[in-house]
C-alpha positions in Angstrom: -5.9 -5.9 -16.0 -8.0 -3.7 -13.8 -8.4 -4.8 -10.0 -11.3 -4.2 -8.0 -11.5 -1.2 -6.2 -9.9 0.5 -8.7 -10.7 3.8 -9.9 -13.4 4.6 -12.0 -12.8 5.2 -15.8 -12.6 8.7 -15.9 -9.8 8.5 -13.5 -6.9 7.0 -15.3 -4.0 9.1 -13.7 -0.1 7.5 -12.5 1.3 10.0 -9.5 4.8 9.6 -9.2 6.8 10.7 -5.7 11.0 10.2 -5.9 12.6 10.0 -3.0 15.7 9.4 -1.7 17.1 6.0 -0.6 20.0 4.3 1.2 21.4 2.3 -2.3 19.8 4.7 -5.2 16.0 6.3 -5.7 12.8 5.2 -4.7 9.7 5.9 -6.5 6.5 5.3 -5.7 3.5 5.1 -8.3 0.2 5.8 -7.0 -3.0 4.8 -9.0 -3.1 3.3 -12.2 0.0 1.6 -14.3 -1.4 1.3 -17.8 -1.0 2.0 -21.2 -2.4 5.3 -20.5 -0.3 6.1 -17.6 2.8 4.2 -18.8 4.6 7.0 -20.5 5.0 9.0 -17.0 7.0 6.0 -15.4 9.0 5.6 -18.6 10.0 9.6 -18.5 10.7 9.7 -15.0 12.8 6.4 -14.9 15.3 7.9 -18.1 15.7 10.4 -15.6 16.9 7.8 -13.4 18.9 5.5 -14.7 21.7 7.4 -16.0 22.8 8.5 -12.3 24.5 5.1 -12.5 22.5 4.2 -8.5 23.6 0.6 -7.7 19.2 0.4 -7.1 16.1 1.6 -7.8 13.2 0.7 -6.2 9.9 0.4 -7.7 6.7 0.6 -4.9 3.7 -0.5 -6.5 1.8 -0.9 -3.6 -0.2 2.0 -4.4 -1.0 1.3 -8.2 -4.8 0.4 -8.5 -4.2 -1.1 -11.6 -1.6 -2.4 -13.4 -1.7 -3.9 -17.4 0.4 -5.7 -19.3 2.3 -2.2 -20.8 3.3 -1.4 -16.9 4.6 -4.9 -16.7 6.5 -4.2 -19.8 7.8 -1.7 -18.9 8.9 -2.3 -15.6 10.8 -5.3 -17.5 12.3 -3.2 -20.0 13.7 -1.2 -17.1 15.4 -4.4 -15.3 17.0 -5.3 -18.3 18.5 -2.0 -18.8 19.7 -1.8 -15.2 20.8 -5.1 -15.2 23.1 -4.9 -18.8 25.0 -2.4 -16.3 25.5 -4.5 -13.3 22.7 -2.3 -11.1 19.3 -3.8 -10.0 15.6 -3.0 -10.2 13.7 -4.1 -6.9 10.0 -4.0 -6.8 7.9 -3.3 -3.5 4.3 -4.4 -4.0 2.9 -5.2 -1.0 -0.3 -7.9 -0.4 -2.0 -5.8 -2.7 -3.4 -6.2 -6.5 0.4 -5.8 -7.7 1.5 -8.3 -5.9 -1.3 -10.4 -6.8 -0.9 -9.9 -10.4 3.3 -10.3 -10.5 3.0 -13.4 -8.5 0.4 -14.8 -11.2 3.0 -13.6 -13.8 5.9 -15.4 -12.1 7.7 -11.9 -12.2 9.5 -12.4 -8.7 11.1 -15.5 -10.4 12.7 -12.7 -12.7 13.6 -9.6 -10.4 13.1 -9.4 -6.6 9.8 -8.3 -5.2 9.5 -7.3 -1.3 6.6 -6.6 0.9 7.6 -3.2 2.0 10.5 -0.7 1.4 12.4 -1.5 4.9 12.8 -4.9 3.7 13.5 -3.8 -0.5 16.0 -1.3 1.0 18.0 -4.3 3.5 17.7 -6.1 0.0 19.2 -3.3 -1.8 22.3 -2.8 0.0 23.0 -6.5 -0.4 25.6 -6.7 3.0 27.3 -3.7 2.1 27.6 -1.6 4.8 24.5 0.8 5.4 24.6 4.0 3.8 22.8 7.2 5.0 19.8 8.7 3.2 19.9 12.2 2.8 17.8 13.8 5.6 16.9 16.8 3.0 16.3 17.0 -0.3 19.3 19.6 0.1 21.5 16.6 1.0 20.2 14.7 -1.7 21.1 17.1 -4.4 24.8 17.6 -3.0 24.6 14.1 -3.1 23.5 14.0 -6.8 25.6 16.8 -8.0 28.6 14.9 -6.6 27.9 12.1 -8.9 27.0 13.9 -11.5 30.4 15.9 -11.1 32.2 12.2 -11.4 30.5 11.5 -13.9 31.8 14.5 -15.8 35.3 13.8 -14.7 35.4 10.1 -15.8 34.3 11.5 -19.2 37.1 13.9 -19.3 
């Protein structure tokens, strides 16, 4: 479904930004979430999910357009999370996205916040706050220490 204001036709690009967050990533998409675009988000989030984050956070408030294979697979990607006891929390803002998951019933599904203060409150569900890395440098220690129990647990 394309949303006014979106960009023209010859423009069909999805830019992804990861950062760092208090309960697990947060990515950002920028511009359009289609079945053009979708395999992007799908690569980055396998990337994702097997750091075993209690969240990730989804911000759509920058996607311009957003069709029924983003909505796929930002589903697909809930149920995955959720089969291992983790959560998917979307941001979308008053924009289009929100328009379009409301219309969809989506935040009867999976939570859906207005900005990434309140997704990130959401995501550390009363546990007490954890610090974001201030540097990516702290962020990969941070990763490579999971990573490492990972490898141990295996052992």
């Amino acid at each position: 479904m394309k949303h006014p204001g979106s960009p023209a036709r010859g423009n069909r690009t999805l830019r992804l930004i990861r950062l760092p967050g208090s309960a697990g990533p947060v990515l950002r998409c920028l511009g359009e979430l289609s079945v053009t675009t979708v395999e992007a988000l799908r690569r980055e989030l396998n990337l994702l999910l097997p750091l075993g984050h209690r969240a990730l956070t989804l911000n759509l408030t920058g996607c311009t357009a957003l069709d029924a294979t983003g909505i796929a697979a930002l589903l697909d990607c809930c149920g995955k999370l959720r089969a291992q006891g983790r959560q998917l929390i979307l941001v979308a803002g008053p924009g289009p996205a929100a328009e379009l998951l409301s219309a969809l019933a989506i935040p009867l599904l999976l939570p859906v916040y207005p900005d990434e203060a309140a997704a990130a409150i959401a995501a550390r569900d009363g546990a007490p706050e954890v610090e974001a890395p201030v540097s990516w440098k702290g962020a990969r220690e941070r990763s490579l220490s999971r990573w490492q129990a990972i490898a141990d647990a295996l052992d």
